[in-house]
MARTOR-515381 format. One line per field, with one value per residue (C-alpha): y, x, z; residue number from 1. Coordinates in Angstrom, 2 decimals. Layout:
<sites>
yy	Y, ...
xx	X, ...
zz	Z, ...
pos	NUM, ...
</sites>
This chain:
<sites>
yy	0.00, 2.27, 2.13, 2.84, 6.15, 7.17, 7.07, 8.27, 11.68, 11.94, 11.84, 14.32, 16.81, 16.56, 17.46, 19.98, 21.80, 21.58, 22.52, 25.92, 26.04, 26.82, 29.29, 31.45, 30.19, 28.77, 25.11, 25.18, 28.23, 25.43, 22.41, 24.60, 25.84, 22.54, 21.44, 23.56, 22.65, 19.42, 18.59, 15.45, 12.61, 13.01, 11.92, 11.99, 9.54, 8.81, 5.86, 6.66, 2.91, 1.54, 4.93, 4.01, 6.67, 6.95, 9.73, 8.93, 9.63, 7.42, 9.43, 11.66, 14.91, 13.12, 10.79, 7.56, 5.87, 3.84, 0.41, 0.09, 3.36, 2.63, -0.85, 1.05, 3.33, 0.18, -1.04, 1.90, 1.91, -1.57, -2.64, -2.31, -5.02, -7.64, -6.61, -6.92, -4.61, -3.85, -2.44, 1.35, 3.05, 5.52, 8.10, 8.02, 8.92, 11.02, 12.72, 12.65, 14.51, 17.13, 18.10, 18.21, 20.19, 23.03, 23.73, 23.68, 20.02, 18.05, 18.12, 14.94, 13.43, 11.54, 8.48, 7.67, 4.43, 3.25, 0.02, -1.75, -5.80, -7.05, -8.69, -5.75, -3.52, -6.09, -5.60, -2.07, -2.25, -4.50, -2.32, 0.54, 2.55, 4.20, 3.02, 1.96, -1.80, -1.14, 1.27, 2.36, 1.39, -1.77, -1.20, 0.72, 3.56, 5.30, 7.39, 9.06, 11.92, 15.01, 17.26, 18.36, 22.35, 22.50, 23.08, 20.06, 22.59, 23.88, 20.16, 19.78, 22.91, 22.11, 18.46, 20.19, 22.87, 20.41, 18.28, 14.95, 12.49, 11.81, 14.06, 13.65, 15.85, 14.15, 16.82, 15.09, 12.35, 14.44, 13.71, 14.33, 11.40, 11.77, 8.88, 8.34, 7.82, 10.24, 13.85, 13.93, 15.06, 14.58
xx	0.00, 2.78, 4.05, 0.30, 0.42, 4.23, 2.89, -0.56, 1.06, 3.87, 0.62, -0.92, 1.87, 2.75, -1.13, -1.35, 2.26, 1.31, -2.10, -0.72, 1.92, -0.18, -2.40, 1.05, 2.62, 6.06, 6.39, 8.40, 6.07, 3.37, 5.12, 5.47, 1.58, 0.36, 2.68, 1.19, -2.77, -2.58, -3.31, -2.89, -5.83, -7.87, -11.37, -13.73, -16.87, -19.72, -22.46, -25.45, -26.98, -24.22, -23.54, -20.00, -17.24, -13.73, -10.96, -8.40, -5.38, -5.79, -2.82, -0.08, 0.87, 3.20, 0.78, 1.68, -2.02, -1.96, -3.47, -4.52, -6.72, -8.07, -8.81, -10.60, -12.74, -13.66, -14.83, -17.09, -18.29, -19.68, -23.18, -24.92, -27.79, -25.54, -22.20, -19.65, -16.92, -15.05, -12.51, -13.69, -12.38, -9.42, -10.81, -14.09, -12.63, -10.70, -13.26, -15.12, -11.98, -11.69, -15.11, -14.94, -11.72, -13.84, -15.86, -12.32, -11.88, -12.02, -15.84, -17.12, -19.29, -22.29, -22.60, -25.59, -24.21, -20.78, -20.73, -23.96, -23.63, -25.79, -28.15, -29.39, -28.79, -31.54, -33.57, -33.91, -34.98, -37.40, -38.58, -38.50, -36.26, -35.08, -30.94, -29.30, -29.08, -25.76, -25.06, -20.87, -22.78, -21.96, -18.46, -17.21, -17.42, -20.06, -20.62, -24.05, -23.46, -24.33, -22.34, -24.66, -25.02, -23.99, -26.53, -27.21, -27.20, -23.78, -21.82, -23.58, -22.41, -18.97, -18.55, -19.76, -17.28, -15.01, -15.80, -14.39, -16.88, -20.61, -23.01, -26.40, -28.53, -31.34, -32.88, -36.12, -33.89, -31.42, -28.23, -25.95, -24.52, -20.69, -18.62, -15.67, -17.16, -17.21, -18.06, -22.46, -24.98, -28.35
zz	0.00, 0.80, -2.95, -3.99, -2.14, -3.03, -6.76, -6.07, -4.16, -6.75, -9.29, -7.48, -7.28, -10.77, -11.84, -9.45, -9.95, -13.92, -13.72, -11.08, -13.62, -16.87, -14.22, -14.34, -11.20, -11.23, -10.11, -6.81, -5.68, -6.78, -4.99, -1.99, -1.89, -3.00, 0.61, 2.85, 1.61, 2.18, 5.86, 7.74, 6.87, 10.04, 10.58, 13.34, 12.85, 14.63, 13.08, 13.48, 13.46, 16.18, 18.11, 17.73, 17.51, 16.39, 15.83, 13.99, 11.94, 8.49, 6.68, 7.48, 5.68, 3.33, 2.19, 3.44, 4.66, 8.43, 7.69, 11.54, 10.94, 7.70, 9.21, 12.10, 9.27, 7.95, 10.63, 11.68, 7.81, 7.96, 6.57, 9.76, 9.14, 8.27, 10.47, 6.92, 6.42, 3.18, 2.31, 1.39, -1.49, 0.08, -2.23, -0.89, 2.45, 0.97, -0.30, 2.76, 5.10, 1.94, 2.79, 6.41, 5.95, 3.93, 7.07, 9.44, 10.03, 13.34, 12.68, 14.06, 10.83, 11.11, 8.70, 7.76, 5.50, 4.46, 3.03, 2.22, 1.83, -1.50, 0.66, 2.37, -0.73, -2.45, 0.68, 0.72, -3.72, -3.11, 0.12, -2.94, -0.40, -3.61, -3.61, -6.74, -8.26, -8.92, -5.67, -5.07, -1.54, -2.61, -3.52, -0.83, -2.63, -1.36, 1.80, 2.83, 6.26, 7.52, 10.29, 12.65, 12.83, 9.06, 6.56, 4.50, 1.48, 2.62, 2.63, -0.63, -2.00, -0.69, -2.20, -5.85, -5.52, -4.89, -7.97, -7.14, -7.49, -7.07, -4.79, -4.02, -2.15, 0.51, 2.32, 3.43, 5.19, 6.49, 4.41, 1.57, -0.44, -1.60, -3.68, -5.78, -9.19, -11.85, -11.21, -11.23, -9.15, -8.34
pos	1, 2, 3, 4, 5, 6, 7, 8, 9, 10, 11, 12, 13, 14, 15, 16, 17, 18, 19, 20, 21, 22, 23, 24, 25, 26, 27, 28, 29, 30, 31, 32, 33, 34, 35, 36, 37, 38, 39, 40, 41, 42, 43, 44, 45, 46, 47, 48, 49, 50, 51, 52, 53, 54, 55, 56, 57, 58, 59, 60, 61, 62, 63, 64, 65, 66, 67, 68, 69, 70, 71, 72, 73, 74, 75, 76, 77, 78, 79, 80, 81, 82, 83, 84, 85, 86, 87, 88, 89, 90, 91, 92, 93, 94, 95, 96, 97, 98, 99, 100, 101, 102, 103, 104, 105, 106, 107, 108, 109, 110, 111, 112, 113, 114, 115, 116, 117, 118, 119, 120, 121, 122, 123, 124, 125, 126, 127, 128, 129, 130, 131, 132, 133, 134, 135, 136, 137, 138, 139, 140, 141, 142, 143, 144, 145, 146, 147, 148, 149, 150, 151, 152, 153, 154, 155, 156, 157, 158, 159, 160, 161, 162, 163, 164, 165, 166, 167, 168, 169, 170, 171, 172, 173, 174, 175, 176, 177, 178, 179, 180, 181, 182, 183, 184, 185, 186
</sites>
């Protein structure tokens, strides 16, 4: 995993210092600004189904990810009817710590659902609970929060400015849906 995030930060810095680049700025003022935005991978989660909690540290400021931590995410992220982890996407979490990050960070994050096993994705279509056949739910892709005293319309807003992946917007039930597909929204 370590060599997955060596290349996957030296990806990121060469995108980022070209992209800064061609906006006029030279690359080590871009290395050096693209340095100082990144912050440490820090997450503080609370499920909603279990009532169980964590704070933790999944990745330091140089990019290397803590397997321990991301084990402990996992955990927390589980299908609650059925108990199953996965393994969740890093970018989803990702993701998820980029928009906590846009309101100050350290916010703790309420998830509504992480990963959702088949069975009890097929449970909830044939209940016509409105999820996706073919849900990043599924996948570990896929995570559905809210931040309590943020505006639901705010953390959408945020993950759209943001333009990383999916976003969907639940008002009526209280929570905005983020994952790492392509850029859409609904």
């Amino acid at each position: 995993m370590l060599h997955f995030s060596a290349s996957r930060r030296t990806f990121l810095k060469f995108s980022m210092t070209g992209a800064l680049f061609l906006l006029g700025m030279k690359p080590a003022f871009a290395m050096k600004l693209l340095e100082e935005r990144v912050p440490e991978g820090r997450l503080s989660l609370y499920n909603t189904h279990t009532s169980e909690r964590i704070n933790v540290q999944y990745r330091n400021r140089a990019g290397d990810y803590d397997l321990e931590a991301l084990m402990a995410v996992n955990w927390l992220l589980r299908c609650h009817h059925t108990n199953e982890a996965a393994e969740m996407d890093t970018q989803v979490i990702e993701y998820l710590n980029m928009v906590d990050n846009e309101f100050g960070g350290g916010n703790e994050i309420h998830i509504v659902s992480g990963f959702r096993s088949a069975e009890y994705n097929e449970m909830l279509l044939e209940r016509g609970r409105g999820v996706s056949k073919n849900s990043l739910h599924v996948q570990g892709k896929a995570i559905d929060f809210f931040i309590p005293r943020i505006a639901l319309d705010n953390l959408r807003s945020a993950a759209l400015d943001l333009r990383y992946g999916g976003v969907g917007y639940y008002p009526q039930t209280g929570f905005v849906h983020i994952d790492s597909g392509n850029y859409r929204t609904w």
